[in-house]
SEFIZA-3560 file (N, C-alpha, C; in Angstrom, 3 decimals):
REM SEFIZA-3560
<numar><xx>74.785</xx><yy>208.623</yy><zz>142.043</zz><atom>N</atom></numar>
<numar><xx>74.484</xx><yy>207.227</yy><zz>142.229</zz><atom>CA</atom></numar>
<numar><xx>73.851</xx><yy>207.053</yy><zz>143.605</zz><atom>C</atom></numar>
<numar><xx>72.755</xx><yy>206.805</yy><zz>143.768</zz><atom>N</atom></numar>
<numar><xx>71.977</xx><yy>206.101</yy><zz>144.775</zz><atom>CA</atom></numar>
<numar><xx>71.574</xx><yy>204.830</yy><zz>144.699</zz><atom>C</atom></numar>
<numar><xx>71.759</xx><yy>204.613</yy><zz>146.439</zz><atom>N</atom></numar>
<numar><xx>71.504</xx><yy>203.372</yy><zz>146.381</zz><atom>CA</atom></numar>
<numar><xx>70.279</xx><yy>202.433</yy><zz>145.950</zz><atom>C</atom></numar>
<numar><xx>70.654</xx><yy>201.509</yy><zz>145.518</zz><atom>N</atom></numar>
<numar><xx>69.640</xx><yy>200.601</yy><zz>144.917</zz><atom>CA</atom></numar>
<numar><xx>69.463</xx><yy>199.129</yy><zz>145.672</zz><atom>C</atom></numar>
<numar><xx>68.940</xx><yy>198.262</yy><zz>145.168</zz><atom>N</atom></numar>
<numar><xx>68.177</xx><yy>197.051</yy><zz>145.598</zz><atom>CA</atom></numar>
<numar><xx>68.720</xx><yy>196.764</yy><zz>147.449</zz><atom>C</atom></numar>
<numar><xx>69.828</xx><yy>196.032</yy><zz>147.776</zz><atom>N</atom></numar>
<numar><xx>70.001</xx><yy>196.119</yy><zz>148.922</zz><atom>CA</atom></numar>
<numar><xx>71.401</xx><yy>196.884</yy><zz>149.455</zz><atom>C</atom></numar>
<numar><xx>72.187</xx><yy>197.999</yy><zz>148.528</zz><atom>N</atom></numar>
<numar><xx>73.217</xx><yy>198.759</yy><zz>148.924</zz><atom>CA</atom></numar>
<numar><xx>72.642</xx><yy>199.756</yy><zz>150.026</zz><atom>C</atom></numar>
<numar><xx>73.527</xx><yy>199.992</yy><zz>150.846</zz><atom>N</atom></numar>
<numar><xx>73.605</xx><yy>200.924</yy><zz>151.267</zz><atom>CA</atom></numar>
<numar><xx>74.654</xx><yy>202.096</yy><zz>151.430</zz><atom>C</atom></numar>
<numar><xx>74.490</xx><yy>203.374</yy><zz>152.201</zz><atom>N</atom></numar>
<numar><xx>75.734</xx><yy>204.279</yy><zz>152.161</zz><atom>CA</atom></numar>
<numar><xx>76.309</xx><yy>203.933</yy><zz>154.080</zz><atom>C</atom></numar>
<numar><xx>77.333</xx><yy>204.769</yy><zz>153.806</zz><atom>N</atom></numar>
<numar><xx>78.410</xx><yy>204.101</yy><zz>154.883</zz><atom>CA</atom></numar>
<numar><xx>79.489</xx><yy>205.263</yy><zz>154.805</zz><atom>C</atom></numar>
<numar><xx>80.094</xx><yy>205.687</yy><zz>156.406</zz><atom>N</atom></numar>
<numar><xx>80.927</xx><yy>206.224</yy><zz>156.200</zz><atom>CA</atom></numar>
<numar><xx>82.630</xx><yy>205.746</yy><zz>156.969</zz><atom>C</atom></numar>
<numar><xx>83.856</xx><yy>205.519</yy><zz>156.018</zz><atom>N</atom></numar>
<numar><xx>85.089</xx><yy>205.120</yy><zz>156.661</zz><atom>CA</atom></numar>
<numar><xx>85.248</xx><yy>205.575</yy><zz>157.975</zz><atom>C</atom></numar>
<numar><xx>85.284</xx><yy>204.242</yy><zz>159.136</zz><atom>N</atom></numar>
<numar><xx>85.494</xx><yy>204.786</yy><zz>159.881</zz><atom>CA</atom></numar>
<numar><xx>87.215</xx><yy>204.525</yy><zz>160.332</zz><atom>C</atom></numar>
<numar><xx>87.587</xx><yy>203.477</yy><zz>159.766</zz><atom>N</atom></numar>
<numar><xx>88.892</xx><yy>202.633</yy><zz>159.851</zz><atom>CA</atom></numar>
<numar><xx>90.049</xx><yy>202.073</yy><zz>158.663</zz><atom>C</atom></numar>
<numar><xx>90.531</xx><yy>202.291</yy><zz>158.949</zz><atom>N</atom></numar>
<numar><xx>91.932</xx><yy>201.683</yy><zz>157.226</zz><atom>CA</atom></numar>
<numar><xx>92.220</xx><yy>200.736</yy><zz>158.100</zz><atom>C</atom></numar>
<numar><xx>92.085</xx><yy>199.410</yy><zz>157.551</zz><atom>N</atom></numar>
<numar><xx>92.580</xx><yy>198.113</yy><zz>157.924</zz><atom>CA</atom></numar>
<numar><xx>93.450</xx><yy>197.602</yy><zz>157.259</zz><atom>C</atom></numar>
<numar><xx>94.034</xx><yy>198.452</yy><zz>155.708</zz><atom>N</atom></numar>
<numar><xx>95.194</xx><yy>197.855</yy><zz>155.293</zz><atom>CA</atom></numar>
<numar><xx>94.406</xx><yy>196.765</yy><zz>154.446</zz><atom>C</atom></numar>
<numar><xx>95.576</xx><yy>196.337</yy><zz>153.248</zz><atom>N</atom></numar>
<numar><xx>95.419</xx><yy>195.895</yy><zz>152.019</zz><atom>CA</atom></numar>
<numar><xx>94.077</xx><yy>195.605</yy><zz>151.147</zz><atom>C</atom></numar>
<numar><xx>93.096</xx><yy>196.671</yy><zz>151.255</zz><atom>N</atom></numar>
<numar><xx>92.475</xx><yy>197.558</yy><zz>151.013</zz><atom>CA</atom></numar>
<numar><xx>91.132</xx><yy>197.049</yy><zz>151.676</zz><atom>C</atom></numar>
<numar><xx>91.348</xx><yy>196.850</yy><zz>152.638</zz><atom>N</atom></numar>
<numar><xx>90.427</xx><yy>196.764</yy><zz>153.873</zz><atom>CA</atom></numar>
<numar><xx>89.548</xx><yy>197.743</yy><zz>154.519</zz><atom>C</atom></numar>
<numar><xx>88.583</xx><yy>198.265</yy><zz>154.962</zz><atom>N</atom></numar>
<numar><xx>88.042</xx><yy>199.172</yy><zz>155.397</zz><atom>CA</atom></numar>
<numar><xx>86.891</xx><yy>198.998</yy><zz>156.696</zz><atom>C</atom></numar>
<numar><xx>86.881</xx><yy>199.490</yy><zz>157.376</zz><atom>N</atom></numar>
<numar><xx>85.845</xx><yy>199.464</yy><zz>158.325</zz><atom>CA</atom></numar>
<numar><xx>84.688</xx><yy>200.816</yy><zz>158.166</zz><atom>C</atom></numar>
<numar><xx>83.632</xx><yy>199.956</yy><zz>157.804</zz><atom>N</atom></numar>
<numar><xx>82.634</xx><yy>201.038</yy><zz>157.653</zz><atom>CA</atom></numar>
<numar><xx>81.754</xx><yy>200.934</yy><zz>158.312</zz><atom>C</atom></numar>
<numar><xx>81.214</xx><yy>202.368</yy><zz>158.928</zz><atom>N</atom></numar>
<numar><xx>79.500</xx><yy>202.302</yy><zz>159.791</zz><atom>CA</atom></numar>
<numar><xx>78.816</xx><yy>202.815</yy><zz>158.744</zz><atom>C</atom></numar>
<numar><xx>77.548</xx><yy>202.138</yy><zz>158.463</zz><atom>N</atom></numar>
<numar><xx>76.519</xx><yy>201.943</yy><zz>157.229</zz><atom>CA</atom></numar>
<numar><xx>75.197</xx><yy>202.864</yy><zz>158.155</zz><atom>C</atom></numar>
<numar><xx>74.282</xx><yy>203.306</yy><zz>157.178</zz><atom>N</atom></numar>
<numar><xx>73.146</xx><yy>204.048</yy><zz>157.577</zz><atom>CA</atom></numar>
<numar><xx>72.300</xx><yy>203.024</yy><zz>157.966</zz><atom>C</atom></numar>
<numar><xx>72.291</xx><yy>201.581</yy><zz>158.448</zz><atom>N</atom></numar>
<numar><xx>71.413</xx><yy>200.761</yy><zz>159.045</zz><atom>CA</atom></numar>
<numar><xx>72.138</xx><yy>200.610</yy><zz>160.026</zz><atom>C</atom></numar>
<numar><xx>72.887</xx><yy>201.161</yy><zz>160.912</zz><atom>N</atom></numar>
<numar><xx>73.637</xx><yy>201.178</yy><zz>162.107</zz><atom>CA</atom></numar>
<numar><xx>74.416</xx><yy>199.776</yy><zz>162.297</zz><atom>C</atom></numar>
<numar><xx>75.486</xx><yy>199.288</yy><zz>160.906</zz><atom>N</atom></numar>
<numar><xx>75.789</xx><yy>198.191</yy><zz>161.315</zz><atom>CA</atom></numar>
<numar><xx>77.318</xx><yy>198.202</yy><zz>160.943</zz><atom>C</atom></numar>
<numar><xx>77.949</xx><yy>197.774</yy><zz>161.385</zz><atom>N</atom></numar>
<numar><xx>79.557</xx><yy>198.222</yy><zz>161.420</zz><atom>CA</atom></numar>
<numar><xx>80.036</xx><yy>197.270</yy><zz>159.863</zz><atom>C</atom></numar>
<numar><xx>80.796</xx><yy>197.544</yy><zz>159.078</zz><atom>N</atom></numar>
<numar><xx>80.859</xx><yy>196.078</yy><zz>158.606</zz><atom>CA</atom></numar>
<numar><xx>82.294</xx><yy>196.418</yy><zz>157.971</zz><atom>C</atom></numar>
<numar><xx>83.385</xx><yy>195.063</yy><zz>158.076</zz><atom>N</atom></numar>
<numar><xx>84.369</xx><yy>195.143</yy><zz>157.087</zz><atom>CA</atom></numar>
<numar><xx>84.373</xx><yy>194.642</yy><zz>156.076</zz><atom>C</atom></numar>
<numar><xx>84.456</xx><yy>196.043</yy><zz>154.754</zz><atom>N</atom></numar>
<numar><xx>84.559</xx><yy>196.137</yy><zz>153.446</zz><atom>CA</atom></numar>
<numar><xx>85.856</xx><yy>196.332</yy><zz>152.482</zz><atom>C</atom></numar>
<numar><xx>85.909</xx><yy>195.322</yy><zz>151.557</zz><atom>N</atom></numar>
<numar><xx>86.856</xx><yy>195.552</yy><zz>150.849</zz><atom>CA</atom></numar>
<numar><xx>86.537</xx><yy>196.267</yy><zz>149.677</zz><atom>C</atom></numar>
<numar><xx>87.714</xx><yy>196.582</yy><zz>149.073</zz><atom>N</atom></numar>
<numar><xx>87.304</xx><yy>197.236</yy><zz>147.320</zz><atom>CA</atom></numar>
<numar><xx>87.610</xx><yy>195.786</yy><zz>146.630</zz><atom>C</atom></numar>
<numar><xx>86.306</xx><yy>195.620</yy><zz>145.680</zz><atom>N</atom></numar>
<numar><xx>86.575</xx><yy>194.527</yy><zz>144.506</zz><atom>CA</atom></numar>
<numar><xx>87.827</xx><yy>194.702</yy><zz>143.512</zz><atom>C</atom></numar>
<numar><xx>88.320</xx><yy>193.937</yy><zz>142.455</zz><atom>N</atom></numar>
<numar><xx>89.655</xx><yy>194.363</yy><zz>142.241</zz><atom>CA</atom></numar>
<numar><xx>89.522</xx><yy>195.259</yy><zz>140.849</zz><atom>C</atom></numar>
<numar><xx>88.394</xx><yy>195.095</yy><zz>140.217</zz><atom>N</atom></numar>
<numar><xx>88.039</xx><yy>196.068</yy><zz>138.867</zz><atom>CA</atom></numar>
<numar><xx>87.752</xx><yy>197.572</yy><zz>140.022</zz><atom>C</atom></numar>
<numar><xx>87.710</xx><yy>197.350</yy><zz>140.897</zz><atom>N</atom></numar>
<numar><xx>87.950</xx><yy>199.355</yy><zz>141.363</zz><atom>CA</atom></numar>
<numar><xx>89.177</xx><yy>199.535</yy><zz>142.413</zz><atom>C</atom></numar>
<numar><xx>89.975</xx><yy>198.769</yy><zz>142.103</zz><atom>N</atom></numar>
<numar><xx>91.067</xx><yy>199.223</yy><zz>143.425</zz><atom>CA</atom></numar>
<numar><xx>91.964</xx><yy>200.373</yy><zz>142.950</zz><atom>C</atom></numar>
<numar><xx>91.626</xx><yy>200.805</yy><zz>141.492</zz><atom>N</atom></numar>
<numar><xx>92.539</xx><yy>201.703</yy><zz>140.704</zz><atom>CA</atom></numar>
<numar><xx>91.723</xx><yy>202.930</yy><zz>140.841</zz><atom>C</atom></numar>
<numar><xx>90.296</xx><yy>202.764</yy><zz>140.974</zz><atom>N</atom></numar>
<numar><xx>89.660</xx><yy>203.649</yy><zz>140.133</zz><atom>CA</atom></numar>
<numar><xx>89.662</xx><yy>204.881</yy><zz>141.134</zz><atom>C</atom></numar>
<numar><xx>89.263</xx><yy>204.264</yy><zz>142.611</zz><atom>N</atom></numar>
<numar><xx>89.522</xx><yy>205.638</yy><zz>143.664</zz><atom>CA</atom></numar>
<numar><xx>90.252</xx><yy>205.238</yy><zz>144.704</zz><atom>C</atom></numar>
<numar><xx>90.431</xx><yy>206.487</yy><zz>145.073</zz><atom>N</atom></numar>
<numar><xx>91.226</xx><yy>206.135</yy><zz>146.741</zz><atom>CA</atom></numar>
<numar><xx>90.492</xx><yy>206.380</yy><zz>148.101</zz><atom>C</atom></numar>
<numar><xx>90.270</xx><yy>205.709</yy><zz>149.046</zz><atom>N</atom></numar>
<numar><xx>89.769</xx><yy>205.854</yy><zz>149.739</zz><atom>CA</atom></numar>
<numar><xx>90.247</xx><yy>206.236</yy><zz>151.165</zz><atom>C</atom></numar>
<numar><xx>89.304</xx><yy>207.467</yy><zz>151.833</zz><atom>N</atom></numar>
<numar><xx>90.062</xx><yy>207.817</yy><zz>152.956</zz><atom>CA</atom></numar>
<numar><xx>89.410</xx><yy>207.766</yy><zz>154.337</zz><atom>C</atom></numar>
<numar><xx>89.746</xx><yy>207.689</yy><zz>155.833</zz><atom>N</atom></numar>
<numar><xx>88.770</xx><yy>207.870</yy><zz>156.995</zz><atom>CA</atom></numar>
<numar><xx>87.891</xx><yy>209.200</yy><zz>156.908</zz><atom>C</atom></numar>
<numar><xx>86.663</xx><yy>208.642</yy><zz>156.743</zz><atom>N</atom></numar>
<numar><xx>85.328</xx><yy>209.811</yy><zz>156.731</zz><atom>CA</atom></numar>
<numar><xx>85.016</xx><yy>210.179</yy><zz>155.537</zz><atom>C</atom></numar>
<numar><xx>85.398</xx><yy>209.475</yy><zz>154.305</zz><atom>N</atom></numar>
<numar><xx>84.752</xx><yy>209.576</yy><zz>152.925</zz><atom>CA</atom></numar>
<numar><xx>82.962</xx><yy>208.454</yy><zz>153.018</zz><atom>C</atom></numar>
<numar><xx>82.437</xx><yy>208.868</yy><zz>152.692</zz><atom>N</atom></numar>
<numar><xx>81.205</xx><yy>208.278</yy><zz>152.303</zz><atom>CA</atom></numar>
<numar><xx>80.940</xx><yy>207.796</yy><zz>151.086</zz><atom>C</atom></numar>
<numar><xx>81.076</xx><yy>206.534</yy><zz>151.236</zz><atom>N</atom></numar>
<numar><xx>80.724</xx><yy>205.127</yy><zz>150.232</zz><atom>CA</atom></numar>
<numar><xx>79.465</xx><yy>204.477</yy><zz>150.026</zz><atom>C</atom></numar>
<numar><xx>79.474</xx><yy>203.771</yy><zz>149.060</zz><atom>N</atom></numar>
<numar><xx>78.113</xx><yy>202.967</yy><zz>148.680</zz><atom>CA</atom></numar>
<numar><xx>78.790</xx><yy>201.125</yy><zz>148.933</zz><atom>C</atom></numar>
<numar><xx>78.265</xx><yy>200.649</yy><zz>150.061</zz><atom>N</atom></numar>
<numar><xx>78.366</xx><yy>199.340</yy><zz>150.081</zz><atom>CA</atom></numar>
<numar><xx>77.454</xx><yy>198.640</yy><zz>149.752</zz><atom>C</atom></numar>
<numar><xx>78.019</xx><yy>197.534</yy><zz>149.247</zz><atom>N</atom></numar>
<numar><xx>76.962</xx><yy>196.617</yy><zz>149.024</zz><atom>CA</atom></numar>
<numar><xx>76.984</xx><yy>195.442</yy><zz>149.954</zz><atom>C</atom></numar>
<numar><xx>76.657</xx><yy>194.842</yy><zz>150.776</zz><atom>N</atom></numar>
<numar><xx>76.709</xx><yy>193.558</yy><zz>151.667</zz><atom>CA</atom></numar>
<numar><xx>76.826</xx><yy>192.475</yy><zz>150.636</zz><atom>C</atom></numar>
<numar><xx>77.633</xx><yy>191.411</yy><zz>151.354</zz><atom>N</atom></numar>
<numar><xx>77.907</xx><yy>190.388</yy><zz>150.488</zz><atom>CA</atom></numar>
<numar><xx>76.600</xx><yy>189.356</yy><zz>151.011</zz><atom>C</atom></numar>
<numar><xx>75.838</xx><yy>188.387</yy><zz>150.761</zz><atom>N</atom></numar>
<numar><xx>74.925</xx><yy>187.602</yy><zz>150.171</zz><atom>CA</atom></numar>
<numar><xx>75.296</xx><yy>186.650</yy><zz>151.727</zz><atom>C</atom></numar>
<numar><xx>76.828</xx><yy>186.134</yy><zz>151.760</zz><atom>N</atom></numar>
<numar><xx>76.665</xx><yy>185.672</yy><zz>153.058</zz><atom>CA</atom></numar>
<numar><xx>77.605</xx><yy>186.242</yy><zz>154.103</zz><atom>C</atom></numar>
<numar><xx>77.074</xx><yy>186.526</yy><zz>155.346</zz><atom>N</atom></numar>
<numar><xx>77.847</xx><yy>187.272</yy><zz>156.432</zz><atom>CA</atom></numar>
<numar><xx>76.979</xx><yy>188.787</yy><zz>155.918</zz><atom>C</atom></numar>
<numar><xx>76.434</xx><yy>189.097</yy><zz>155.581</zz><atom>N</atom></numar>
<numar><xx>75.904</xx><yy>190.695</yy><zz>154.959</zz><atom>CA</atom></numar>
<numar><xx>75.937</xx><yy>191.760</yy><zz>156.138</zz><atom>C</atom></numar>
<numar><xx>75.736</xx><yy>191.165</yy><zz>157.211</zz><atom>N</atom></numar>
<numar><xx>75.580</xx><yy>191.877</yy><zz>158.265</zz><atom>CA</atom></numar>
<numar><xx>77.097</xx><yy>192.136</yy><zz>159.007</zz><atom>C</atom></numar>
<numar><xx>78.167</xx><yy>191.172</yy><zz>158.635</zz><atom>N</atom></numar>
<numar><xx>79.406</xx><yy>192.016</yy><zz>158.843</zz><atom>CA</atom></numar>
<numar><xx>80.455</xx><yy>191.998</yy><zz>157.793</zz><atom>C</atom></numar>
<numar><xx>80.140</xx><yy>192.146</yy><zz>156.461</zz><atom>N</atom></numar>
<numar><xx>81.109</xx><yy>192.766</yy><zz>155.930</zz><atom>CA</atom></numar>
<numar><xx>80.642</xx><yy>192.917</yy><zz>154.602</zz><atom>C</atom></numar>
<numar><xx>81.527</xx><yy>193.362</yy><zz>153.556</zz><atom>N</atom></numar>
<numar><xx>80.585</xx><yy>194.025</yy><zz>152.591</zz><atom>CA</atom></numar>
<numar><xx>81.640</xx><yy>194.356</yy><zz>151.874</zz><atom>C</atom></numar>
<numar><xx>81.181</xx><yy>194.722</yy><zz>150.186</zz><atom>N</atom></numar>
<numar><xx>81.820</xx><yy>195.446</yy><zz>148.953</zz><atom>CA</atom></numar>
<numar><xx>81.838</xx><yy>196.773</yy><zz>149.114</zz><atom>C</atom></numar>
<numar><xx>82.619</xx><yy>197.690</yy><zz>149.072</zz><atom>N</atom></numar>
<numar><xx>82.700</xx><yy>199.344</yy><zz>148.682</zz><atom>CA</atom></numar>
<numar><xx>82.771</xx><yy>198.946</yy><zz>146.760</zz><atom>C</atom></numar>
<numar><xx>81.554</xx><yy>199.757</yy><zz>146.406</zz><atom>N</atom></numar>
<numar><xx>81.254</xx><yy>199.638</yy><zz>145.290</zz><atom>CA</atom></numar>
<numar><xx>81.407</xx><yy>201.217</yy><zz>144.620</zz><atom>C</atom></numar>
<numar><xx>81.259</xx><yy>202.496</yy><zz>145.286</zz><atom>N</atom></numar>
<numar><xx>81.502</xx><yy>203.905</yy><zz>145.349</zz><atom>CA</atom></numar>
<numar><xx>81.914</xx><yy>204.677</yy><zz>145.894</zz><atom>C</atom></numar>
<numar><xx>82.888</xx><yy>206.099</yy><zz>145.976</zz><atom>N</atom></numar>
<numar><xx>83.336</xx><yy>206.786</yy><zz>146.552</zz><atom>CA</atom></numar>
<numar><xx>82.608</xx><yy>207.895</yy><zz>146.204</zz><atom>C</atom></numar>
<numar><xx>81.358</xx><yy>208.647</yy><zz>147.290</zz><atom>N</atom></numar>
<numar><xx>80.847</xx><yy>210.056</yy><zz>146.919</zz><atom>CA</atom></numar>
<numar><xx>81.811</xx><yy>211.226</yy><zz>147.290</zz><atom>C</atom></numar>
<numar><xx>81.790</xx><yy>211.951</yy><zz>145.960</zz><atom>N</atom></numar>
<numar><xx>82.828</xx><yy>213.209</yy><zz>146.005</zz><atom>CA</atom></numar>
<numar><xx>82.056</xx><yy>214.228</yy><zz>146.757</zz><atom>C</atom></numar>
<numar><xx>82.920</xx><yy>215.143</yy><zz>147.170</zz><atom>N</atom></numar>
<numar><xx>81.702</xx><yy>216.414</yy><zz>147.872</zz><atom>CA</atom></numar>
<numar><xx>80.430</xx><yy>216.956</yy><zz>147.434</zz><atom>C</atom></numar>
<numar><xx>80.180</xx><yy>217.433</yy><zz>145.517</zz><atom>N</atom></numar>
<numar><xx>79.067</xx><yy>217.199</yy><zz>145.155</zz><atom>CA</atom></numar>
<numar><xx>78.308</xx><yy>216.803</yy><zz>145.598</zz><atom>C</atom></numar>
<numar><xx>78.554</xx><yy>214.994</yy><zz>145.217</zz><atom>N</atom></numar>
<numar><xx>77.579</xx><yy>214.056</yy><zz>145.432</zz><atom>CA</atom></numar>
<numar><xx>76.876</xx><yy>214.346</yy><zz>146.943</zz><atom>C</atom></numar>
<numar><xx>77.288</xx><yy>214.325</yy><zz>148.096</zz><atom>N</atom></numar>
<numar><xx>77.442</xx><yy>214.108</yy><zz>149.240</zz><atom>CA</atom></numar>
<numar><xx>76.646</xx><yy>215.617</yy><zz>149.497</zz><atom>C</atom></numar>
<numar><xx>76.675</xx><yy>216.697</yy><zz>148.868</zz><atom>N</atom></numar>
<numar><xx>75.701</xx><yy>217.898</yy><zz>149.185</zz><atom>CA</atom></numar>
<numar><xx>74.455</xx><yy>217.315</yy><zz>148.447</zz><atom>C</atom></numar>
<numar><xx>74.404</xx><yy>216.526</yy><zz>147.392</zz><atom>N</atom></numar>
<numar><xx>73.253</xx><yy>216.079</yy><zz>146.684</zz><atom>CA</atom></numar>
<numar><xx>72.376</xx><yy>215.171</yy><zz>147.971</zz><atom>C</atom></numar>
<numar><xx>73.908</xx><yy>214.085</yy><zz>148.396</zz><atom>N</atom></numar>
<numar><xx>72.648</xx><yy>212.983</yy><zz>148.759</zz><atom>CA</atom></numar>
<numar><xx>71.901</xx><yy>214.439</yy><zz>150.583</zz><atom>C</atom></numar>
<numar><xx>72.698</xx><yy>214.823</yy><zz>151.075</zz><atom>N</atom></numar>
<numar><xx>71.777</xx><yy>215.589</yy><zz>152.474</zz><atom>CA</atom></numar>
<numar><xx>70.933</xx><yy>216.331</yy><zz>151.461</zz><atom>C</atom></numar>
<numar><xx>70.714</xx><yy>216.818</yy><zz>150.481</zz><atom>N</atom></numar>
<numar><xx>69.818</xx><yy>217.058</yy><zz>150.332</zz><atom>CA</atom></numar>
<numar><xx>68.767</xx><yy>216.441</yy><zz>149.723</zz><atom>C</atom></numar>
<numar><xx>68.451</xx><yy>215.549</yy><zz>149.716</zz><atom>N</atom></numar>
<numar><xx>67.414</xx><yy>214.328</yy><zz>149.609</zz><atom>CA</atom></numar>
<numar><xx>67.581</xx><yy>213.259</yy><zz>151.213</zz><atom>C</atom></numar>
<numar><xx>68.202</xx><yy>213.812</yy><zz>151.815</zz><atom>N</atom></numar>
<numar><xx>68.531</xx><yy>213.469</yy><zz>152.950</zz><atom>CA</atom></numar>
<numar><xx>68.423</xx><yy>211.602</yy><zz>153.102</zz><atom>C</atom></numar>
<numar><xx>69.483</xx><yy>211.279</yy><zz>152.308</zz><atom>N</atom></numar>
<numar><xx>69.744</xx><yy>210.331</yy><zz>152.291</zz><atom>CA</atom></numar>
<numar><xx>70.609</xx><yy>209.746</yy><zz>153.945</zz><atom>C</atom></numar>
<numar><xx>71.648</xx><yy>211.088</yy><zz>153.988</zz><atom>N</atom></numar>
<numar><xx>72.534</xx><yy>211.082</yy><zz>155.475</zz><atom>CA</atom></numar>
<numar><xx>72.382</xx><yy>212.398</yy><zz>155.443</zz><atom>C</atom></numar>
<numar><xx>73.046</xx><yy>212.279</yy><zz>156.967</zz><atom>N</atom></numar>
<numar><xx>72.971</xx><yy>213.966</yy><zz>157.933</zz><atom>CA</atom></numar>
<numar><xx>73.864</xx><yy>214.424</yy><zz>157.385</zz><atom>C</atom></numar>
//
């Protein structure tokens, strides 16, 4: 899964608790993201996993949806399309 229309990737930098997250995004912008509640089951999320956020419509620039969790696979896929370092 790559990102599309205005998602971007992001990596945990913070657990803020009740499923809160602090993420730095590949447009160098810090933002706190929650998990929506149709995925709070689906993964778990940890400091330094790399996610797909989506910015929310208002405030976009500080905070945002975690919409994906890339597994190691993924994450050798995206450097090599060098999506991230």
């Amino acid at each position: 899964m790559v990102p599309r229309d205005n998602e971007v990737l992001g990596r945990v930098t913070k657990i803020s608790g009740a499923s809160r997250f602090v993420v730095m995004c590949t447009d160098n912008k810090e933002r706190t993201c929650s998990i929506p509640g149709r995925y709070r089951r689906k993964f778990w999320i940890k400091v330094n996993d790399v996610v797909l956020v989506k910015p929310w419509a208002v405030q976009g620039d500080e905070k945002g949806d975690i919409v994906w969790r890339y597994s190691l696979m993924d994450i050798g896929r995206l450097k090599d399309r060098k999506l991230i370092n």
